[in-house]
SEDRENFI-238980 format. One record per residue: residue in one letter; x, y, z of N, C-alpha, C in turn; residue number from 1. Coordinates in Angstrom, 2 decimals. Last residue first. Layout:
<rs>
A;X;Y;Z;X;Y;Z;X;Y;Z;NUM $
...
</rs>
This chain:
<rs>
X;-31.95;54.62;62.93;-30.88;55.24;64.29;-30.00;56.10;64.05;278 $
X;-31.60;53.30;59.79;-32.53;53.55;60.70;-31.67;53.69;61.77;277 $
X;-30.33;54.81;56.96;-30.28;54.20;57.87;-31.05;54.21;58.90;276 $
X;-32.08;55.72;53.96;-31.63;56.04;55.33;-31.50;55.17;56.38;275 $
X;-31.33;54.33;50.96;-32.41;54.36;51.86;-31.47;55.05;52.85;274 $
X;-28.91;53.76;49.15;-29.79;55.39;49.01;-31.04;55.47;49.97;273 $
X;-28.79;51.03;49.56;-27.93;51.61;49.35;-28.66;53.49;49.49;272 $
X;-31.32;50.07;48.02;-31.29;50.17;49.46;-30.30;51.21;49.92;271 $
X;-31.02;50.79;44.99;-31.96;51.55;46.23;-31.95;51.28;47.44;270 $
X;-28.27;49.05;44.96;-28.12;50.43;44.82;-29.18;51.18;45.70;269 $
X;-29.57;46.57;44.74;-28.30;46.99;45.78;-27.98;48.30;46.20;268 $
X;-31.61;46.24;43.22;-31.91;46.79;44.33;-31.03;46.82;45.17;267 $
X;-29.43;47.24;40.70;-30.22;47.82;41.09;-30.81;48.07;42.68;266 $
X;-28.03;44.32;41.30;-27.50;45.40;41.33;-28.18;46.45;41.59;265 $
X;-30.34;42.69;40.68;-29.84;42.86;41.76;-28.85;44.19;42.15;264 $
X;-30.86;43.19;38.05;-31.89;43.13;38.92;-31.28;43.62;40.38;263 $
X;-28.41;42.85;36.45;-29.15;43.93;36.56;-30.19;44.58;37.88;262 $
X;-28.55;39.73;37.02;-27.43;40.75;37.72;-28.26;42.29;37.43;261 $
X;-30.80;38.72;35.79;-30.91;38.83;37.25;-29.74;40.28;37.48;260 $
X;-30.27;39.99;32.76;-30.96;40.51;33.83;-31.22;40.24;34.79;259 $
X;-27.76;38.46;32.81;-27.76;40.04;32.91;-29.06;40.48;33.18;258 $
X;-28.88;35.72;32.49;-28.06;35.74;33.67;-27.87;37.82;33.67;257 $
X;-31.60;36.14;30.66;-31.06;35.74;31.96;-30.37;36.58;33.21;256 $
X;-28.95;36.34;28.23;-30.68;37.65;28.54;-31.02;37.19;30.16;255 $
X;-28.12;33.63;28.18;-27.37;35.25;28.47;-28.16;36.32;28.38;254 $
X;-30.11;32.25;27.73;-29.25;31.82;28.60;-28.77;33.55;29.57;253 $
X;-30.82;33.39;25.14;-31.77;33.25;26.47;-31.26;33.40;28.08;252 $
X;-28.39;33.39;23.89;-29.41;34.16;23.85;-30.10;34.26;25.07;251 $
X;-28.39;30.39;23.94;-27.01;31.00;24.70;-27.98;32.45;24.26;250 $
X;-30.72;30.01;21.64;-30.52;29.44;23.36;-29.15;30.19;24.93;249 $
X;-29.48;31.33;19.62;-31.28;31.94;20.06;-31.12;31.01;21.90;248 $
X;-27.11;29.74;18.50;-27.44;31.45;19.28;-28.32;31.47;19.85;247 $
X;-28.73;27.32;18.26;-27.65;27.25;19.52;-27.47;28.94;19.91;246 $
X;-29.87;27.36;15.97;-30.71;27.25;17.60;-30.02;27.34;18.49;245 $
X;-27.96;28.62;14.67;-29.57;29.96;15.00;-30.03;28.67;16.22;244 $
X;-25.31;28.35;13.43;-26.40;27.27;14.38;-27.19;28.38;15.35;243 $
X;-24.58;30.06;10.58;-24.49;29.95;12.26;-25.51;28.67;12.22;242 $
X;-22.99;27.09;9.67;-23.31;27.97;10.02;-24.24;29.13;10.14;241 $
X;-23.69;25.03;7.69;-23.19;24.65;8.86;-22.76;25.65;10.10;240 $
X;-26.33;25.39;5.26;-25.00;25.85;5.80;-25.50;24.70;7.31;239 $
X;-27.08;21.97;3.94;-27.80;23.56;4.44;-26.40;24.07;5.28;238 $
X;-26.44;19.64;2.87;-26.98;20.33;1.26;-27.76;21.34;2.81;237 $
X;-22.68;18.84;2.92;-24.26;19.01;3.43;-25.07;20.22;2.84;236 $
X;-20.89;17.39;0.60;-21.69;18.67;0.93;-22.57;18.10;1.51;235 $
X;-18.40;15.31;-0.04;-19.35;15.07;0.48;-19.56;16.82;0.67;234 $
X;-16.55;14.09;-3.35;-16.87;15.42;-2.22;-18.04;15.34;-1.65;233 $
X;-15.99;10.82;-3.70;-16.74;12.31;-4.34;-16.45;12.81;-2.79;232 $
X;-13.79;8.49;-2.73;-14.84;9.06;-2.85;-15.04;10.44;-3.04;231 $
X;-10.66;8.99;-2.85;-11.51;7.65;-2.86;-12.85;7.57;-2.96;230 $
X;-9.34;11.50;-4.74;-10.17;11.18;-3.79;-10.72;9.95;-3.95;229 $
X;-5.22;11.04;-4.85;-7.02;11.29;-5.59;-7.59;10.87;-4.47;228 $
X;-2.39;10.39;-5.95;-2.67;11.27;-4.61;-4.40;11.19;-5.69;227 $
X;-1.81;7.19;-7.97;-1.66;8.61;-7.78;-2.76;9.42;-6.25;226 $
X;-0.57;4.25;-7.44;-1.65;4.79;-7.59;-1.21;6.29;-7.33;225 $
X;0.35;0.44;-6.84;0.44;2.05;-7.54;-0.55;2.76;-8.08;224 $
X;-1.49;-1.48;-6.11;-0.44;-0.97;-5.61;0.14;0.08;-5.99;223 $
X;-3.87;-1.55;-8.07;-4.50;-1.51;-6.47;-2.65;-1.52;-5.95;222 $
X;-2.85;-0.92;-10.76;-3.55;0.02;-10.07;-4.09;-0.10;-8.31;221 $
X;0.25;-2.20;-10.72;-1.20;-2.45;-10.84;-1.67;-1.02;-10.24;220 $
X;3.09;-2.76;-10.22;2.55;-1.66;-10.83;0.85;-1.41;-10.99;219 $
X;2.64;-5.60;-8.78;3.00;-4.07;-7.78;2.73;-2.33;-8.67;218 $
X;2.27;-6.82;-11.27;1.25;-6.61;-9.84;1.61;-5.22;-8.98;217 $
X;4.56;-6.55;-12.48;3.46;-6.14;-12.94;2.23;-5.56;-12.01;216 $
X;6.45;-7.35;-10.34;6.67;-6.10;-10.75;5.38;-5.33;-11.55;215 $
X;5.72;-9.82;-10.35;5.81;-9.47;-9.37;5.23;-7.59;-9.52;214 $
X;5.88;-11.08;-13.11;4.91;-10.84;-12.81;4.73;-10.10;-11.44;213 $
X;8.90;-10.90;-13.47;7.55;-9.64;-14.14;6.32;-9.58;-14.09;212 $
X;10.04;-12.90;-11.56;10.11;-11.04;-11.10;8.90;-9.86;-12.30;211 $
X;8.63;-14.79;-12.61;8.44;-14.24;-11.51;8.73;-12.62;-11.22;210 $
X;10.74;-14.41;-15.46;8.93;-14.74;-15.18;8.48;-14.00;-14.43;209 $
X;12.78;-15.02;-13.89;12.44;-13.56;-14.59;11.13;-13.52;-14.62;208 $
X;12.64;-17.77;-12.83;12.96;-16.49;-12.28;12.30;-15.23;-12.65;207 $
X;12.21;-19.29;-15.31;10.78;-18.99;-14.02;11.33;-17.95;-13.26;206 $
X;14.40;-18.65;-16.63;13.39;-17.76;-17.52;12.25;-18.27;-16.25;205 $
X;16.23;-19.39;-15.04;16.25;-18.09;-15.05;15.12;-18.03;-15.69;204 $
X;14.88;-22.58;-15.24;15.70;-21.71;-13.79;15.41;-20.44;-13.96;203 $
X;15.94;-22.96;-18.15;14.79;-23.41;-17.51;14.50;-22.53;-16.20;202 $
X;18.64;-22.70;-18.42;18.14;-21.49;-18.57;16.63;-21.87;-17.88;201 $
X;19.40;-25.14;-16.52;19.86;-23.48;-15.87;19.01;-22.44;-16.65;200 $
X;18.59;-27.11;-17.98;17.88;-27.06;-16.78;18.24;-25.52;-16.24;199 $
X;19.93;-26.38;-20.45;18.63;-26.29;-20.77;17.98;-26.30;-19.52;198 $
X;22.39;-27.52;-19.39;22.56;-26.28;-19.89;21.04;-25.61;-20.29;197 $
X;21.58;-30.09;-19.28;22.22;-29.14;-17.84;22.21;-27.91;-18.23;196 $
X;21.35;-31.03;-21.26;20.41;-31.35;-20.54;20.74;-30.15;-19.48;195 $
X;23.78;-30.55;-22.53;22.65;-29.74;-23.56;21.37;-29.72;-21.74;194 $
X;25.22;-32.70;-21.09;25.75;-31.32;-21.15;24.59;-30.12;-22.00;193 $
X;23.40;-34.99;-21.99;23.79;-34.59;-20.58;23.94;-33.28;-20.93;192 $
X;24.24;-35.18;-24.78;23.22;-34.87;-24.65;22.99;-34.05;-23.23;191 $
X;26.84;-35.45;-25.38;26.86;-34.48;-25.70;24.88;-34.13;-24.88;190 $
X;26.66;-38.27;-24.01;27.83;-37.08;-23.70;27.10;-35.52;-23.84;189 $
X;24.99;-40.37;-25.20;24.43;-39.55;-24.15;25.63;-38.76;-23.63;188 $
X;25.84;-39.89;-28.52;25.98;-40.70;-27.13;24.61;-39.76;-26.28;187 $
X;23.72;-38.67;-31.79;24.99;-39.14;-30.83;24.51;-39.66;-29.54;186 $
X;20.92;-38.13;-32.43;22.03;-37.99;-33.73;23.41;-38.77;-32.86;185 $
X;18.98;-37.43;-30.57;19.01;-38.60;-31.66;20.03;-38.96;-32.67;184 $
X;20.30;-35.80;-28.99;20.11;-36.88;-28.66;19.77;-37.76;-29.64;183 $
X;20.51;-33.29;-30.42;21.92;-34.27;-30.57;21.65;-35.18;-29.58;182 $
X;18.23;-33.00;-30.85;18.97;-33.61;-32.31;20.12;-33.85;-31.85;181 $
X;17.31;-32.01;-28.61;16.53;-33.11;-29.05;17.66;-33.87;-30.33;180 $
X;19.27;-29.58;-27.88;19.34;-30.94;-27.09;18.70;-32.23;-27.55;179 $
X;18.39;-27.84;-29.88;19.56;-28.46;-30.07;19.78;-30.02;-29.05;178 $
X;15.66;-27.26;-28.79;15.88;-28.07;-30.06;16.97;-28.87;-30.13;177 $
X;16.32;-26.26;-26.22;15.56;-27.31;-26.48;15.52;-28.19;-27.76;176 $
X;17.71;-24.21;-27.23;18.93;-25.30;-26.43;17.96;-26.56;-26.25;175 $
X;15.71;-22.29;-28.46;17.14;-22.84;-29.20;18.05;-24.21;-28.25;174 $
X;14.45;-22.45;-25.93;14.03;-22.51;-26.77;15.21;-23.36;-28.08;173 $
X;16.37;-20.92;-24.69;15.87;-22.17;-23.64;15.57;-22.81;-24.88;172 $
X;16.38;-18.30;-25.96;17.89;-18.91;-25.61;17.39;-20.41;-25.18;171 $
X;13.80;-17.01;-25.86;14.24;-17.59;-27.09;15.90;-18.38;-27.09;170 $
X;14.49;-16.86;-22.57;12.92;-17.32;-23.28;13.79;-18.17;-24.84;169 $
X;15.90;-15.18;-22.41;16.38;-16.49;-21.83;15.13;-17.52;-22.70;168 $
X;14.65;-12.78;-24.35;16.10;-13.42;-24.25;16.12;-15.00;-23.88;167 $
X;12.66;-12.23;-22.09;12.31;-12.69;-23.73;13.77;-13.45;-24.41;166 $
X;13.85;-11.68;-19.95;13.25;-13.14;-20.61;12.96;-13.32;-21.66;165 $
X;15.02;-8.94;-20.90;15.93;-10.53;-20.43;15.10;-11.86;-20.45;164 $
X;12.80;-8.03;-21.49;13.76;-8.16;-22.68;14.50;-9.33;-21.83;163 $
X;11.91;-7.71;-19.17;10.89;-7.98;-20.01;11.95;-8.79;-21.05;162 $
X;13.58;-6.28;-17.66;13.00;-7.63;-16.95;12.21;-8.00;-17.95;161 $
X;13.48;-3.83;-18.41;14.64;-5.00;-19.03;14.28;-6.15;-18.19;160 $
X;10.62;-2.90;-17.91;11.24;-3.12;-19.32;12.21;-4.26;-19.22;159 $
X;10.94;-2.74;-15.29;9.82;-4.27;-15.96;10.51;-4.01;-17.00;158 $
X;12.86;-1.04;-14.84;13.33;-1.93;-14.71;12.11;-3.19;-14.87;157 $
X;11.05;1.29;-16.12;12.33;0.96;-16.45;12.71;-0.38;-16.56;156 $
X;9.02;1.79;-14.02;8.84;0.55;-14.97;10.07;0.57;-16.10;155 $
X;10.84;2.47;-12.17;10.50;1.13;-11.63;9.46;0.18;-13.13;154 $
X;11.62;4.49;-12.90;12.35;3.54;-12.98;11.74;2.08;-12.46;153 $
X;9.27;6.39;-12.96;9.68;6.01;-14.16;11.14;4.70;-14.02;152 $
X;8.67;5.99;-10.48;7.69;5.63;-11.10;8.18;4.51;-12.66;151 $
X;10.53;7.73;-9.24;10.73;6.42;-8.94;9.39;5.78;-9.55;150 $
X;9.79;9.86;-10.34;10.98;9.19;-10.70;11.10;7.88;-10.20;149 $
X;6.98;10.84;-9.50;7.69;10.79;-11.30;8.85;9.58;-11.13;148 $
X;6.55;11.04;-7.41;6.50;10.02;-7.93;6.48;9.71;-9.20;147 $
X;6.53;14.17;-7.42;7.68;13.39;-6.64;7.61;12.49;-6.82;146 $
X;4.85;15.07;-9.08;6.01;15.13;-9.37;7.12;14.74;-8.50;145 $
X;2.18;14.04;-7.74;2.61;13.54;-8.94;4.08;13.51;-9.58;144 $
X;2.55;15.93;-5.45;2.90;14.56;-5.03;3.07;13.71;-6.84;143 $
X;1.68;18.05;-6.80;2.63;17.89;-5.44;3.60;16.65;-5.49;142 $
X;-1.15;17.38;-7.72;0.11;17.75;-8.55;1.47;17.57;-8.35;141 $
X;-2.14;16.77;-5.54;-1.50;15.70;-6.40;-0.91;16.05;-6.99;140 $
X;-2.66;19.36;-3.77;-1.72;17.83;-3.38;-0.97;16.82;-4.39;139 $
X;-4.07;20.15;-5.91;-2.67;20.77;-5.70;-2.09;20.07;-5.10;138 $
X;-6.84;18.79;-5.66;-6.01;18.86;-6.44;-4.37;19.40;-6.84;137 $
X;-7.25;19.28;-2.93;-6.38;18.06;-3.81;-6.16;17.94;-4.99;136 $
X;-7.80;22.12;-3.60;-6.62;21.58;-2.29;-6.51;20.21;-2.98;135 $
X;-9.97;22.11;-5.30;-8.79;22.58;-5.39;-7.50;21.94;-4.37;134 $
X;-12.06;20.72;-3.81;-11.12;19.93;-4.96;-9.94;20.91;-5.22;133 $
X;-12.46;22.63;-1.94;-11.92;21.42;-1.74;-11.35;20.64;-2.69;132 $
X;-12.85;24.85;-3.84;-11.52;24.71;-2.58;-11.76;23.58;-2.29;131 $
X;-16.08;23.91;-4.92;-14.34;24.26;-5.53;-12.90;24.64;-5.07;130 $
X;-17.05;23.90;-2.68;-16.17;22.61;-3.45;-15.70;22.69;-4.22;129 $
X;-17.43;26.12;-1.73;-16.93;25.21;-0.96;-16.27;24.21;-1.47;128 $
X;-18.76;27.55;-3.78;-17.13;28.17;-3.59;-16.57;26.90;-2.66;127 $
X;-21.20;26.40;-4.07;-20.22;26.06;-5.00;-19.11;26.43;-5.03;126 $
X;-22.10;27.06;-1.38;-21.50;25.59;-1.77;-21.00;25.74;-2.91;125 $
X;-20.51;30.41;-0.43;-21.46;29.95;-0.98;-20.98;28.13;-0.90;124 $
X;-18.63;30.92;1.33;-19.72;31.54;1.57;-20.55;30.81;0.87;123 $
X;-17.05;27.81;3.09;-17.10;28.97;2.18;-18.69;29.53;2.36;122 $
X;-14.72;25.89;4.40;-16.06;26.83;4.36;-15.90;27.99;3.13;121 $
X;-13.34;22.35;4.22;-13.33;23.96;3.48;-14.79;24.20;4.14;120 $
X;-11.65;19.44;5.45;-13.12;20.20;5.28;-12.38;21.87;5.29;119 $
X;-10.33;16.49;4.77;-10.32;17.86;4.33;-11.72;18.43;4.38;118 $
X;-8.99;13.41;5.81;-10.27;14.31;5.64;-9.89;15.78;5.83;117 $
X;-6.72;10.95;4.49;-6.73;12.39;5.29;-8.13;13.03;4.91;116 $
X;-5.77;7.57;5.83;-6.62;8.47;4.40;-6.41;9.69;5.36;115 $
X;-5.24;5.19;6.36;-4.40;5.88;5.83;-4.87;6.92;4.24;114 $
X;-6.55;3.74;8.64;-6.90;3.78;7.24;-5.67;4.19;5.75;113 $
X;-5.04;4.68;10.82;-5.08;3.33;10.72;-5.77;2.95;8.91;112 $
X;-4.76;7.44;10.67;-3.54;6.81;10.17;-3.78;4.77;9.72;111 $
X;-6.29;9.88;9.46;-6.64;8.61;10.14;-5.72;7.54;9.52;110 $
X;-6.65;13.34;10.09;-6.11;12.41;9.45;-6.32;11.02;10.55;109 $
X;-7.56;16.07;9.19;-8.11;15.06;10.07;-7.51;13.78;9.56;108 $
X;-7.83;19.42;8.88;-6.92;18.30;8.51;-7.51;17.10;9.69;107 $
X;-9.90;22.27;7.89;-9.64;21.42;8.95;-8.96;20.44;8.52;106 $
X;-9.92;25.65;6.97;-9.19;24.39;6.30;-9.00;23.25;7.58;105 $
X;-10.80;27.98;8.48;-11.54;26.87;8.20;-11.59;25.57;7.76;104 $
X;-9.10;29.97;7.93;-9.21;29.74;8.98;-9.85;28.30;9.53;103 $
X;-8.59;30.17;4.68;-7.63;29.19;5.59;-8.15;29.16;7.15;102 $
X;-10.90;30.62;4.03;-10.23;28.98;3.57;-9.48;29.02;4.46;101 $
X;-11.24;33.02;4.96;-12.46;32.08;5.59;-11.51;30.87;5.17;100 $
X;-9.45;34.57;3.87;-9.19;34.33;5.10;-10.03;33.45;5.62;99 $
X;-10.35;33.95;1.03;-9.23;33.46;1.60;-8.77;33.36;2.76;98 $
X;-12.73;35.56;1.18;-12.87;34.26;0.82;-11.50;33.42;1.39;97 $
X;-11.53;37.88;1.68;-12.29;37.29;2.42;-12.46;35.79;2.35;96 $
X;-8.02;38.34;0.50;-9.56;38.49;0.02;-10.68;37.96;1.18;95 $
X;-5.50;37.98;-0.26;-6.02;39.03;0.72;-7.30;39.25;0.78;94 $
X;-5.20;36.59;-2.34;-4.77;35.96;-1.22;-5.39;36.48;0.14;93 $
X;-8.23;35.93;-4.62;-7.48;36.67;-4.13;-6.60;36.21;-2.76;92 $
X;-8.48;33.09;-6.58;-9.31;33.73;-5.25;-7.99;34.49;-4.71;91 $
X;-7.91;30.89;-8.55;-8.41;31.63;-8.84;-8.66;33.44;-7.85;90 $
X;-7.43;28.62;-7.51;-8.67;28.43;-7.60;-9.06;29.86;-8.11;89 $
X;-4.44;28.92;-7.53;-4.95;28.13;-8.70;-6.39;27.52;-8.47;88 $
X;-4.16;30.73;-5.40;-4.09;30.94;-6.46;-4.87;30.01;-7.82;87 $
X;-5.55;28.81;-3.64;-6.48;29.67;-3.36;-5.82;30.60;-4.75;86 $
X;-2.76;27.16;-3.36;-4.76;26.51;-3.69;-5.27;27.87;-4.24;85 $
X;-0.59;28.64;-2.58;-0.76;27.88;-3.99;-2.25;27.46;-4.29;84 $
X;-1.90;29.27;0.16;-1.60;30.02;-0.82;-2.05;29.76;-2.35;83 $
X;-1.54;26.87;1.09;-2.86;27.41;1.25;-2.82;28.46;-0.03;82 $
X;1.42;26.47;1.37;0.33;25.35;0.38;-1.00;26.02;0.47;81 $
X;2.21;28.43;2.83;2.92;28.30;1.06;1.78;27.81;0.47;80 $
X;1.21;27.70;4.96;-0.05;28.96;4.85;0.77;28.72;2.46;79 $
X;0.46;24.53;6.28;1.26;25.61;5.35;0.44;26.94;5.21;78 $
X;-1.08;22.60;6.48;-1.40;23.17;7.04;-0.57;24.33;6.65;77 $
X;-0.10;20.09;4.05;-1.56;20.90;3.85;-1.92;22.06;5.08;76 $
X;2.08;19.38;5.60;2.27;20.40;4.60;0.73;21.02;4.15;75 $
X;1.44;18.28;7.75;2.22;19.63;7.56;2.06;20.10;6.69;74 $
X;0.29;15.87;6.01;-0.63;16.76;7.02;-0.17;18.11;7.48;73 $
X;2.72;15.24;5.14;1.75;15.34;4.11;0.82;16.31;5.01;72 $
X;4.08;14.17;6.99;4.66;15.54;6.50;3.67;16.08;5.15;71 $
X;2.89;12.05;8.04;2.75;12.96;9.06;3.21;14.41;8.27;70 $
X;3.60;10.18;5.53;2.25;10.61;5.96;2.01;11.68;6.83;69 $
X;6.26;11.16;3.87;6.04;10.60;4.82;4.36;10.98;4.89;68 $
X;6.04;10.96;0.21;6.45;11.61;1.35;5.79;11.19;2.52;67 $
X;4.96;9.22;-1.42;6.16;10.25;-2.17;6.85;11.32;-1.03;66 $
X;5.06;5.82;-0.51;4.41;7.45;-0.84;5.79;8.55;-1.21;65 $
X;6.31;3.29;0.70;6.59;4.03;-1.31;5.53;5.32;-1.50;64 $
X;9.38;4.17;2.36;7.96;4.30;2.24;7.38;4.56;0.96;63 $
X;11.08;0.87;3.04;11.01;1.91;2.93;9.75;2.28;2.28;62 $
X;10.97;-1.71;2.97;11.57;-0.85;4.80;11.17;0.88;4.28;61 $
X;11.83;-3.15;0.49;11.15;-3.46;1.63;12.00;-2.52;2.50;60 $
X;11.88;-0.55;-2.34;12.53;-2.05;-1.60;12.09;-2.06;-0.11;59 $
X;8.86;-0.07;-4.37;10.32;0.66;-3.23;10.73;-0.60;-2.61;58 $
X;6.67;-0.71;-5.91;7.92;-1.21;-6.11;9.41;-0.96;-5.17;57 $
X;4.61;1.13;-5.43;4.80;-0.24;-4.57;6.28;-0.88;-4.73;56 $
X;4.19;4.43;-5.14;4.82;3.68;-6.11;5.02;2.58;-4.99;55 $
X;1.08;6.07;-4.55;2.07;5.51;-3.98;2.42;4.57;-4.69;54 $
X;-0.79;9.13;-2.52;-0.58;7.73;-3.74;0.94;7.69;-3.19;53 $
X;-3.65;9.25;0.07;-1.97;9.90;-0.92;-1.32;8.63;-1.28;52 $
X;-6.72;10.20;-0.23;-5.92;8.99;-0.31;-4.56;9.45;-1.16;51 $
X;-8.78;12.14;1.17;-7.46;11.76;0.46;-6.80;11.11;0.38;50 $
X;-12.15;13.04;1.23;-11.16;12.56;1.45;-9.62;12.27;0.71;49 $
X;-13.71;16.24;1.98;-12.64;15.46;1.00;-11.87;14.57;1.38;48 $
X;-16.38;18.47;2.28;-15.24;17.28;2.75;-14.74;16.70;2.07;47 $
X;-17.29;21.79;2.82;-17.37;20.71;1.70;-15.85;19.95;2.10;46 $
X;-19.81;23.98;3.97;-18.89;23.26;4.16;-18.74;22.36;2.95;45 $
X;-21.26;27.29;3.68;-21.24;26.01;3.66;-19.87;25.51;3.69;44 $
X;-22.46;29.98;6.21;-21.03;29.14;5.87;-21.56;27.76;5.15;43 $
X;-24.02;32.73;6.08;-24.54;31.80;5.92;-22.72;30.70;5.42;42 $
X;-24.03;35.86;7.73;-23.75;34.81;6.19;-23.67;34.13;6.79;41 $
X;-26.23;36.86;10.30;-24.81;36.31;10.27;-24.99;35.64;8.39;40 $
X;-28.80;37.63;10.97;-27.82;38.72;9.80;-26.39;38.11;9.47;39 $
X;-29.78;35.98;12.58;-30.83;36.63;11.20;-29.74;37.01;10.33;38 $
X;-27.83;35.94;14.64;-28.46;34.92;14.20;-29.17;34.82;12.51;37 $
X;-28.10;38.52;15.24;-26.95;38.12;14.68;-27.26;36.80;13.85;36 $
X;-30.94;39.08;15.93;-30.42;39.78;15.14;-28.99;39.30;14.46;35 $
X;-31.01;37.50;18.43;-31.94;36.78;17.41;-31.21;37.87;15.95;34 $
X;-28.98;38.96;20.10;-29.18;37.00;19.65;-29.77;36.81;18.63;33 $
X;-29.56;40.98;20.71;-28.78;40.91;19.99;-28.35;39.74;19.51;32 $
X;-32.51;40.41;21.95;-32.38;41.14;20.90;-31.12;41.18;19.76;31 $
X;-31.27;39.37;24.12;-32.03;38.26;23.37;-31.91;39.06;21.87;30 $
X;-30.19;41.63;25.47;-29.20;40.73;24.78;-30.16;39.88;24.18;29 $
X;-32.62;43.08;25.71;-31.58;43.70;25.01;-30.18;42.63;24.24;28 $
X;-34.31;41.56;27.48;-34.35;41.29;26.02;-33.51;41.92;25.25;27 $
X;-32.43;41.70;29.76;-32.82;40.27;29.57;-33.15;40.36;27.57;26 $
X;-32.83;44.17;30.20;-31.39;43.32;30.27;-31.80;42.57;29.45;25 $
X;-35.38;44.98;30.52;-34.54;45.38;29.71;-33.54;44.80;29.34;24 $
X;-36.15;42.65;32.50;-36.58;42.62;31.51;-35.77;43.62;30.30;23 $
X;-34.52;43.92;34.67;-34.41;43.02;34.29;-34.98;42.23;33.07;22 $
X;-35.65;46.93;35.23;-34.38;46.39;34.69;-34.02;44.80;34.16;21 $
X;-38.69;46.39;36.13;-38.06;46.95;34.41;-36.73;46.74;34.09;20 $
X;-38.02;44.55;37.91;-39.13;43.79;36.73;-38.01;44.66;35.66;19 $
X;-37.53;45.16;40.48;-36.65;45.33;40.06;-37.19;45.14;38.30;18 $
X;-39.33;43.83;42.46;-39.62;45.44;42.56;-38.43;45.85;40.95;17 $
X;-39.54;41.10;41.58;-41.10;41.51;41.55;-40.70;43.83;41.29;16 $
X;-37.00;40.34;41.72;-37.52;40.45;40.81;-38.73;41.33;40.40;15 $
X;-36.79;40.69;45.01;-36.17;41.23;44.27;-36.85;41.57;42.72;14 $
X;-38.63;38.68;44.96;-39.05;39.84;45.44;-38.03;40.60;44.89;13 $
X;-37.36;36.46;44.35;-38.39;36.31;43.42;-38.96;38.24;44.06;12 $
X;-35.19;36.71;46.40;-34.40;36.84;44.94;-35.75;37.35;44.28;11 $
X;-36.57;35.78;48.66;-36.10;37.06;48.35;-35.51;37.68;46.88;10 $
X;-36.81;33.37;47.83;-38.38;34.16;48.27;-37.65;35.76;48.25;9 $
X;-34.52;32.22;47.98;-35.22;32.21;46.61;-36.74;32.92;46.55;8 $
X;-34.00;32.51;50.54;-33.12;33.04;49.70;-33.60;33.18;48.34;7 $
X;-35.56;30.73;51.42;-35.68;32.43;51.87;-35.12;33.10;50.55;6 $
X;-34.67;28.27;50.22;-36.67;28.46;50.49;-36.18;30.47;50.91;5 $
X;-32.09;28.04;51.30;-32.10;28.20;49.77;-33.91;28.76;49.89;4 $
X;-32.58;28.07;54.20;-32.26;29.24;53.91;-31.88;29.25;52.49;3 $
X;-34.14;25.50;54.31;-34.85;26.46;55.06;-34.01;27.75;54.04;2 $
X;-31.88;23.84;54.06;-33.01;23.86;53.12;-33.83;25.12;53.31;1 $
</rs>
C-alpha cells in the first residue's frame, strides 16, 4: 500500500514539472475528438423485416419457400444481389452511396420466427429507405419467379379437383333420381344395385369436396403468400451515427492516456540529460 501512496506522489510530481507536455497531448487528441465528431456525415439507418413467401401445397417433407431459408440469407449477402438493388434503386455501383449499402447491409435472421431483419445506412433517411425497400423489393421479385410454377400448378390441380366434383356432383345427382323411380316402378334388385352405385359416388364427391377445400385453405392467403414486409420500415427519426458522446469520451480517455505518456517520457528524458552525481 505504502509503495502505490509513493508511486502516485511521484507520478502527481511528475505531472506538476511536466504540466505543458501533458496538457498539449492531452488537448491535441481531445481536439481531434471533438472536430471529427462535428465534421463526421451524419449515417441514417432503415430496418426491414422479411417474411419469405411460400406455396403450402408442396407434399409433406418438403420446403414450400421458393428456397431454403439459410440460402435466402446467402444470397442477400452476395455482392450479384447487392449489385442488382443498388441498380434498380437507381445508385451508381462505384459510387459512395454504394460502398456505404454494402458495407452496412446487416442480415439478422431469426429462424424460430422465420423472418429476416435488414438494416441499410445511408447518408440521408430518405436514401435509407429507399435501399431498404429496394432490397426487398428485389428479394421478391427473386423469389416471385421461383414460385411461379409451383404456384401455377397447384392451382392447376384445384381446377380439375373442381371439375371432377362438379362431375361426381351432377353423376350422384342423376343416380339419385334414377334410384328413386326404379324403386317405385320395380323389385328391390334393380334398386340395391342403384343403392351401391349412389353410396360410391356419395364417397368420391366428400372425397373431392375435401381435397378442394383442403387445397383452397392451403391456397389462402395465411398459407400462400409472396416474399413482403410484415411490417412498415422502421427509421429512427436521428442518425445512428457518429455517437459524438461515445467520440467526445474515448476523446478524453485518449487525451489522458498520451498525455500521462508524454508526461513521463519527457521527465525520462530531463533526468536522462542531468549529470550523474560521482
Amino acid at each position: 500500500m505504502q509503495r502505490d501512496e509513493i508511486y502516485l506522489v511521484d507520478l502527481w510530481r511528475i505531472l506538476v514539472r511536466q504540466w505543458r507536455g501533458f496538457a498539449v497531448a492531452a488537448l491535441a487528441v481531445l481536439a481531434l475528438a471533438v472536430a471529427y465528431a462535428m465534421l463526421a456525415k451524419p449515417r441514417w439507418e432503415a430496418q426491414a423485416w422479411v417474411q419469405v413467401g411460400q406455396v403450402a401445397t408442396q407434399p409433406a417433407g418438403q420446403d414450400p419457400r421458393p428456397e431454403p431459408f439459410q440460402r435466402v440469407i446467402e444470397r442477400l449477402q452476395t455482392v450479384a444481389f447487392q449489385n442488382e438493388v443498388l441498380q434498380s434503386a437507381g445508385i451508381p455501383l462505384k459510387s459512395p452511396e454504394g460502398g456505404l449499402y454494402r458495407s452496412s447491409l446487416k442480415v439478422e435472421p431469426s429462424f424460430y420466427a422465420g423472418l429476416i431483419k435488414i438494416s441499410v445506412r445511408a447518408a440521408s433517411p430518405a436514401l435509407a429507405r429507399r435501399l431498404a425497400q429496394a432490397t426487398v423489393d428485389q428479394l421478391h421479385a427473386i423469389h416471385q419467379r421461383l414460385l411461379a410454377e409451383p404456384l401455377a400448378q397447384a392451382r392447376g390441380r384445384l381446377g380439375e379437383v373442381q371439375a371432377a366434383l362438379r362431375e361426381a356432383t351432377a353423376t350422384r345427382d342423376g343416380l339419385r333420381a334414377a334410384a328413386g323411380n326404379r324403386e317405385s316402378m320395380s323389385g328391390q334388385g334393380p334398386a340395391l344395385a342403384a343403392g351401391l352405385l349412389l353410396a360410391g359416388k356419395e364417397t368420391e364427391v366428400r372425397e373431392l369436396r375435401q381435397a378442394k377445400d383442403d387445397l383452397t385453405a392451403r391456397l389462402s392467403a395465411s398459407y400462400t403468400f409472396d416474399t413482403s414486409m410484415p411490417w412498415p420500415i422502421y427509421q429512427p427519426d436521428h442518425p445512428v451515427a457518429p455517437n459524438r458522446v461515445l467520440i467526445l469520451g474515448l476523446g478524453v480517455l485518449g487525451g489522458l492516456g498520451l498525455g500521462l505518456f508524454v508526461a513521463v517520457a519527457g521527465d525520462a528524458r530531463r533526468r536522462a540529460k542531468q549529470p550523474k552525481a560521482g
